[in-house]
C-alpha positions in Angstrom: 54.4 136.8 -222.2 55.4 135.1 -225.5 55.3 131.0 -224.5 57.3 130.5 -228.1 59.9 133.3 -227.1 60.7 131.3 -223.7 60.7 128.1 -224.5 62.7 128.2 -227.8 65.7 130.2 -225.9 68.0 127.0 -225.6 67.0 125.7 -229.3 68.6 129.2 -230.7 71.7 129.5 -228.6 72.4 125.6 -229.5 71.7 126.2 -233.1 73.8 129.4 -232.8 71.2 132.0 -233.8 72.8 134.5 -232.0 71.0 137.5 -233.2 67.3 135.6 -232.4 68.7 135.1 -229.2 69.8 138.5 -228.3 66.4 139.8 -230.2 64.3 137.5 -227.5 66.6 138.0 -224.4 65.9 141.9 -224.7 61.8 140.9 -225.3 62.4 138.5 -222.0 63.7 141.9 -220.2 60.5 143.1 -221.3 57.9 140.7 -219.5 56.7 141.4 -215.9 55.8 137.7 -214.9 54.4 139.1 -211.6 51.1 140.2 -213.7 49.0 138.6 -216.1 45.5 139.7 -217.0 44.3 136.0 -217.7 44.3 133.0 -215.7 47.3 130.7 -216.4 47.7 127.0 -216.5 50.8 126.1 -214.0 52.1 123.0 -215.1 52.0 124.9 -218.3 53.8 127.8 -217.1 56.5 125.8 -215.2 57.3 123.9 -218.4 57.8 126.2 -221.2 58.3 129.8 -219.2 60.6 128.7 -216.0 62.2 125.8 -218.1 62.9 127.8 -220.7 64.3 130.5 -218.9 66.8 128.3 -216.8 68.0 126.3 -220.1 68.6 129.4 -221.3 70.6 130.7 -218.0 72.5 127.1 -217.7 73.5 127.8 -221.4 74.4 131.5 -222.4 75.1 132.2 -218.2 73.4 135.4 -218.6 71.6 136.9 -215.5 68.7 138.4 -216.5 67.2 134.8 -217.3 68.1 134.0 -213.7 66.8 136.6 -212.2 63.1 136.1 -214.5 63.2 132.5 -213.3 63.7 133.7 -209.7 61.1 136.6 -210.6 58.4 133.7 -212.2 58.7 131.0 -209.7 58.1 134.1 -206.7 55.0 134.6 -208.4 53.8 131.0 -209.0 55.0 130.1 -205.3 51.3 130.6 -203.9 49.7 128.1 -206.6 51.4 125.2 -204.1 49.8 126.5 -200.9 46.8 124.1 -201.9 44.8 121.6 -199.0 46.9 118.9 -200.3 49.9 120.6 -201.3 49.9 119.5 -205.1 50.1 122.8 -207.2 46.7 124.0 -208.8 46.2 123.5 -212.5 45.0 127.3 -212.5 46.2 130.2 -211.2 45.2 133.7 -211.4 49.1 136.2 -211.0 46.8 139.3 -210.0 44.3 138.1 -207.6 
């Protein structure tokens, strides 16, 4: 899914890298977060995918990084539905 690509978003529009930005919005465009074909860490997932995506929406306003947070945090809505309602630490997109 490119962790880097995500979680840098908001470090290139501050520093004004404009054409990095553009560059990883179009890869962001790219990513189905609804499939992965390994097991993902949530915490991990929440921190440098969804929080990098909504930095980057709060800061450039663009919708597509809206709509991949609303499109990421869909899929990672099941990891909650635990016995004691704390997210699980793994989570498998596909199963």
């Amino acid at each position: 899914w490119g962790a880097t690509i995500s979680d840098a978003l908001d470090t290139m529009w501050i520093m004004d890298l404009k054409k990095e930005f553009k560059h990883s919005r179009n890869f962001v465009r790219s990513v189905d977060f609804t499939k992965s074909d390994e097991i993902i860490n949530v915490f991990e997932t929440i921190i440098h995918y969804l929080g990098g995506l909504l930095s980057a929406y709060e800061l450039s306003k663009e919708l597509i990084f809206l709509e991949k947070a609303q499109e990421l945090g869909n899929a990672l809505l099941p990891s909650f539905n635990s016995p004691t309602g704390l997210l699980y630490n793994a989570w498998n997109l596909t199963y």
